[in-house]
C-alpha positions in Angstrom: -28.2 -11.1 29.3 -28.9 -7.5 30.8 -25.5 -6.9 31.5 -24.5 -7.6 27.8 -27.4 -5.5 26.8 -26.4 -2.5 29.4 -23.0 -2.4 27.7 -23.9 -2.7 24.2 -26.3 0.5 25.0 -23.2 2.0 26.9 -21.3 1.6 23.4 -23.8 2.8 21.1 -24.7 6.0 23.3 -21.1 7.2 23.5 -20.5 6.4 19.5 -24.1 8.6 18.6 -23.3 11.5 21.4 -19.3 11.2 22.2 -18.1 11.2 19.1 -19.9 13.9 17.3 -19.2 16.0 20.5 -15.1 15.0 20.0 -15.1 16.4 16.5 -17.2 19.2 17.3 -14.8 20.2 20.1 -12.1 20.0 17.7 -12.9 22.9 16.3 -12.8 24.8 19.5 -9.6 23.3 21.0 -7.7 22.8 17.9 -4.8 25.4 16.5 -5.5 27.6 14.2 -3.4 29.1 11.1 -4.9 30.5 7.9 -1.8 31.4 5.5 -1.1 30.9 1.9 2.0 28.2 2.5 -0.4 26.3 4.5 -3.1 26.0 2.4 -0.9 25.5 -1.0 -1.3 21.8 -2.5 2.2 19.3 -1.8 1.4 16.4 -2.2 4.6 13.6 -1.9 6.8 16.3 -2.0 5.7 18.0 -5.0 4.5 21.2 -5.2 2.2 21.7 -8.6 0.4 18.5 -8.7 -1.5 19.2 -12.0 1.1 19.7 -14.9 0.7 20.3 -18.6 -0.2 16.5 -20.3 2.9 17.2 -22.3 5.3 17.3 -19.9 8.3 14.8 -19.9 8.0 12.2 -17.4 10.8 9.8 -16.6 9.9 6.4 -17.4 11.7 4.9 -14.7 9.3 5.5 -12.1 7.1 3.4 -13.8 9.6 0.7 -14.7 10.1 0.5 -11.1 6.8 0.4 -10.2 5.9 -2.5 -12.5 9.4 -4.7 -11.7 7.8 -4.2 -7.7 4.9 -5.0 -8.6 5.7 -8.2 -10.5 7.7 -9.7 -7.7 5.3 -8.8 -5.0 2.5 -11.0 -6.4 4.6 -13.1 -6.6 4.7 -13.6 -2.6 0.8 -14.3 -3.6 1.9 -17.3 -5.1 4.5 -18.7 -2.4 2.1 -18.6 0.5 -0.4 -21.3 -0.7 2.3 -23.4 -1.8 3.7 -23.5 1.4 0.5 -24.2 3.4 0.3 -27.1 0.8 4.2 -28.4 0.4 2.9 -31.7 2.2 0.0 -32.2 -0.3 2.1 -31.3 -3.2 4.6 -33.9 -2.9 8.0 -33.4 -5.1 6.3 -32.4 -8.0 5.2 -29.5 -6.6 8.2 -28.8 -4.9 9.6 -28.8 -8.6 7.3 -26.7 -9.7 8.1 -23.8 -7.3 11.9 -24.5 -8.4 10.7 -23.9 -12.2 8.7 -20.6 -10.9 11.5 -19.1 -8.8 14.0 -20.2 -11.6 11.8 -17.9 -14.0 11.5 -14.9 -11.4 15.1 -14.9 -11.1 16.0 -15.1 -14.8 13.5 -12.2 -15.2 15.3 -10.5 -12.5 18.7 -11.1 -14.0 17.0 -9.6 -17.3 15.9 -6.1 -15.0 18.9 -6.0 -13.8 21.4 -6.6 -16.8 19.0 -4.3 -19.0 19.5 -1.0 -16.4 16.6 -0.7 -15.8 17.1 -0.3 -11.4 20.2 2.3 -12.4 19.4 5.8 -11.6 22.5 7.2 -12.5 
């Protein structure tokens, strides 16, 4: 019991004093460079991060973003069936066939419509 005690004391002491003092030292030890490129906002490879509301904005990005989106929950939906296959029976093994069936005719439809060409 006092050795448990001991070491969750050791534990909290260096979180309150060790860490504080690691960040604090950070300051002293770190590398330092103050310049104008540095300190300029890029943020995912783009420079000016606020733009004029009007701006043109290809919709692909999001059309992308929603297709991924739409077939990654769907991985949501495949990992309780599986725990469950046993339970389910045929009937739900059909029902997965119907699901998938409908994912992949929706991803036929993405991809016959253009939407995943860039060029």
């Amino acid at each position: 019991m006092t050795g448990s005690l001991l070491l969750s004391s050791a534990i909290i002491a260096v979180l309150v004093i060790g860490l504080p003092a690691v960040f604090h030292l950070t300051r002293y030890i770190g590398a330092k460079s103050d310049n104008v490129r540095k300190n300029e906002v890029y943020e995912s490879g783009v420079r000016k991060t606020f733009k004029d509301p009007f701006d043109s904005f290809n919709v692909r990005f999001f059309l992308v973003g929603v297709v991924f989106l739409i077939f990654d929950v769907e991985v949501l939906y495949l990992f309780p069936w599986a725990l469950d296959l046993r339970e389910l029976g045929w009937f739900g093994l059909m029902e997965m066939f119907v699901f998938m069936g409908l994912l992949v005719g929706g991803l036929i439809y993405v991809y016959r419509s253009g939407i995943l060409k860039w060029i």
